[in-house]
C-alpha positions as protocol buffer text, in pm:
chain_id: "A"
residue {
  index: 1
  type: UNK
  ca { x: 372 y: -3181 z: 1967 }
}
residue {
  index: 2
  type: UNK
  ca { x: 459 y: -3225 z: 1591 }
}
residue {
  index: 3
  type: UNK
  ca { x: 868 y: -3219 z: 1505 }
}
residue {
  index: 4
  type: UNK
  ca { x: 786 y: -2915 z: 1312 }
}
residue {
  index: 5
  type: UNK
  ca { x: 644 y: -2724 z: 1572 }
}
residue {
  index: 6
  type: UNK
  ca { x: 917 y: -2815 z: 1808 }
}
residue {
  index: 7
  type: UNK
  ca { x: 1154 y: -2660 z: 1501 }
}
residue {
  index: 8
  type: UNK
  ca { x: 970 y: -2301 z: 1498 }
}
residue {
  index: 9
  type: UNK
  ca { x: 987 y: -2317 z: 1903 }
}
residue {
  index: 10
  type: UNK
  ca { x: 1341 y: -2353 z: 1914 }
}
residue {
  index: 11
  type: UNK
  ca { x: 1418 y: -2144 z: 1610 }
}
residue {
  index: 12
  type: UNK
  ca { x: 1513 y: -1796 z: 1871 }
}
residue {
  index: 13
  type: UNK
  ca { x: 1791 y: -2042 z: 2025 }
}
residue {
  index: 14
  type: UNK
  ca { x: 1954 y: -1998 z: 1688 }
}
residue {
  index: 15
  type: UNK
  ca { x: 2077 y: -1619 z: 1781 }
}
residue {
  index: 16
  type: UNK
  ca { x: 2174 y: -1651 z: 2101 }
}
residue {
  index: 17
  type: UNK
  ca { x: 2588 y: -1579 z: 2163 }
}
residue {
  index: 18
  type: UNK
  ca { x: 2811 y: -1829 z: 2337 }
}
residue {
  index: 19
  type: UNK
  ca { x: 3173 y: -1795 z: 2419 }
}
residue {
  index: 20
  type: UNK
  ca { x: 3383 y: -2075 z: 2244 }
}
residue {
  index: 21
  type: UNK
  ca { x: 3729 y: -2147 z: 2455 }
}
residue {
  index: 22
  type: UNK
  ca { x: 4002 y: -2309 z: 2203 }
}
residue {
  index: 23
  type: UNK
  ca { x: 4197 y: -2517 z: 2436 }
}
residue {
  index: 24
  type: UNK
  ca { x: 4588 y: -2504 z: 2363 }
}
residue {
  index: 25
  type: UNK
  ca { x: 4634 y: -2778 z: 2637 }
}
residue {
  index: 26
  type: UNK
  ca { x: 4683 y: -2786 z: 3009 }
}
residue {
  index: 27
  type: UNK
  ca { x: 4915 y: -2857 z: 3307 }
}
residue {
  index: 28
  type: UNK
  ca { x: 4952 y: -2850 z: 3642 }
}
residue {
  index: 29
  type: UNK
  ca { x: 5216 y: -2668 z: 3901 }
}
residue {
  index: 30
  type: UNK
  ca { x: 5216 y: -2522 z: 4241 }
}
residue {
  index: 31
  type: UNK
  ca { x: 5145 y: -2193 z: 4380 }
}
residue {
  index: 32
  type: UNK
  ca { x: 5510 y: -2147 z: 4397 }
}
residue {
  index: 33
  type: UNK
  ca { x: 5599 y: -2244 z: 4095 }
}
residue {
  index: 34
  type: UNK
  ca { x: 5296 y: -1976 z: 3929 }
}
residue {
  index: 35
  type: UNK
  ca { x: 5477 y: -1730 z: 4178 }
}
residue {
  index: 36
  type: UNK
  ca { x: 5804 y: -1746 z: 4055 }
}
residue {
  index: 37
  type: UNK
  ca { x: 5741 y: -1730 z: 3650 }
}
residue {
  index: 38
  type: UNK
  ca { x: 5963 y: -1494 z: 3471 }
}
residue {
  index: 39
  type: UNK
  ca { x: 5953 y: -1380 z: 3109 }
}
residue {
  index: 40
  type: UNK
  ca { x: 6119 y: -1643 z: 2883 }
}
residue {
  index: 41
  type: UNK
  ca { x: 6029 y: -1949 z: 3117 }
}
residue {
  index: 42
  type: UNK
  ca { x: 5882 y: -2243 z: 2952 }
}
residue {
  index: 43
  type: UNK
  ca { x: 5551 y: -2360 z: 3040 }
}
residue {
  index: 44
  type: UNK
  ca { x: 5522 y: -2765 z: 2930 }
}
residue {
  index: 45
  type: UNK
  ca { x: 5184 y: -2849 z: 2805 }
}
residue {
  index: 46
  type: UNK
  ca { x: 4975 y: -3173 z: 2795 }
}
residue {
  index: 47
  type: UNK
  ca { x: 4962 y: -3167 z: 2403 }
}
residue {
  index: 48
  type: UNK
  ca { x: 5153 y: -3277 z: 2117 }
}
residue {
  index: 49
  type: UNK
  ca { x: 5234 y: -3037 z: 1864 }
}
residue {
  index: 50
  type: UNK
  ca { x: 5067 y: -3226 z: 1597 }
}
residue {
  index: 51
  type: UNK
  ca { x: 4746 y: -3303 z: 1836 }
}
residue {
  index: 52
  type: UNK
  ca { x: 4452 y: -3094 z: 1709 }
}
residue {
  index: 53
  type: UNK
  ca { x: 4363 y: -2793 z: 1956 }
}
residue {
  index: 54
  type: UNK
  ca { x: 4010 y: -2836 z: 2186 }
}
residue {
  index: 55
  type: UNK
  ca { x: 3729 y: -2629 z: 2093 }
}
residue {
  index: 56
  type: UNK
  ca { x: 3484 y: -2609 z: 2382 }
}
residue {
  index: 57
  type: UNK
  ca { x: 3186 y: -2416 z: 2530 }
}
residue {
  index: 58
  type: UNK
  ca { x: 3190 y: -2461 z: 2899 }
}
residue {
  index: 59
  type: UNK
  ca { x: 3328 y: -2736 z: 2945 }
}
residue {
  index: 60
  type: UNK
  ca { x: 3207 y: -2943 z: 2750 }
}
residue {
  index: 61
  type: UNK
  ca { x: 3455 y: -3038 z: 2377 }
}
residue {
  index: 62
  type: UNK
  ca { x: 3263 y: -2960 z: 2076 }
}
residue {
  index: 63
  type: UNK
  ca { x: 3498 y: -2984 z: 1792 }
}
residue {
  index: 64
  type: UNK
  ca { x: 3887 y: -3026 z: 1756 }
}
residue {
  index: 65
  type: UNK
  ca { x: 4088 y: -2784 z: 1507 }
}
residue {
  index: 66
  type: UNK
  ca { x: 4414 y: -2703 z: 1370 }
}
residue {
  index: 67
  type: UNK
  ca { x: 4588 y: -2340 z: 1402 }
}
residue {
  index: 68
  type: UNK
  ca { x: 4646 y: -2153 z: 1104 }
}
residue {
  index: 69
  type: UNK
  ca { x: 4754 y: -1828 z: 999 }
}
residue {
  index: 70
  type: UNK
  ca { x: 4612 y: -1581 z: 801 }
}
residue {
  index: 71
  type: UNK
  ca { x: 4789 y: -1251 z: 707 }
}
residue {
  index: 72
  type: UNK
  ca { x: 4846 y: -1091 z: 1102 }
}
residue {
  index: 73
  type: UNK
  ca { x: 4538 y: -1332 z: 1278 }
}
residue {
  index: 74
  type: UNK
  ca { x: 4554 y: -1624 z: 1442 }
}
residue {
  index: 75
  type: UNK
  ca { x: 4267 y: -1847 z: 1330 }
}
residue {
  index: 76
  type: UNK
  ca { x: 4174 y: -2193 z: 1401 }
}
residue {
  index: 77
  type: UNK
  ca { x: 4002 y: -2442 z: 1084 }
}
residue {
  index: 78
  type: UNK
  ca { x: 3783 y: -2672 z: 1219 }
}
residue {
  index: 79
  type: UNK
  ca { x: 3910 y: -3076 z: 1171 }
}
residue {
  index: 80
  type: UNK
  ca { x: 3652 y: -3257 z: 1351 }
}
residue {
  index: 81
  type: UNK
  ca { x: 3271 y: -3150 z: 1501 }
}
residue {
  index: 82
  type: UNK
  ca { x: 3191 y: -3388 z: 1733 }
}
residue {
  index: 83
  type: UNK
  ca { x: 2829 y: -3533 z: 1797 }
}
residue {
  index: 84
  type: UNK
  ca { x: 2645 y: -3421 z: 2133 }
}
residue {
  index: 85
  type: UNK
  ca { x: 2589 y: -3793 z: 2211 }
}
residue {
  index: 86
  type: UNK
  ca { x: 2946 y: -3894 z: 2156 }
}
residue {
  index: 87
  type: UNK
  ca { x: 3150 y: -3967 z: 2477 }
}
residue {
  index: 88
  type: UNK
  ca { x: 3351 y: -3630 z: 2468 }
}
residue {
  index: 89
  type: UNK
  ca { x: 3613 y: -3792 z: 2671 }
}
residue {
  index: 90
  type: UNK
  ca { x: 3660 y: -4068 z: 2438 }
}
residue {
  index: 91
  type: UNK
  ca { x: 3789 y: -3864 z: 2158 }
}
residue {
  index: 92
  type: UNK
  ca { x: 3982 y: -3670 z: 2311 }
}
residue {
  index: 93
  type: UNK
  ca { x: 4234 y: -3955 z: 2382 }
}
């Protein structure tokens, strides 16, 4: 099978939807904890506030970006696209 043809087979993947997740960062507490949040708590993250933010499908990191706004929306400009072969891991560090 030429490269080309493999091209025009592929070419309906181009339309298909998938859900990006941007990843603020994460943390970990216990079911009591979670039970007893009240408005106005704090919630410490994993992140720095200068770190880019995690953009992911599943879970797997596709690109890092910074948060932005513009006007009343929140938007996210990408920094950094990762390559699939890249250890995602790696640059996440």
């Amino acid at each position: 099978m030429s490269d080309d043809n493999s091209l025009v087979e592929l070419s309906f993947l181009e339309n298909i939807t998938i859900e990006l997740i941007i990843e603020l960062g994460r943390t970990q507490m216990t079911v009591r904890e979670l039970a007893t949040l009240e408005k106005d708590d704090v919630i410490e993250l994993n992140r720095l506030v200068n770190q880019p933010l995690l953009i992911r499908t599943g879970d797997q990191v596709v690109a890092k970006g910074e948060v932005f706004l513009e006007g009343e929306r929140v938007c996210l400009r990408v920094a950094q696209v990762l390559s699939p072969s890249s250890n995602a891991l790696a640059e996440i560090a």
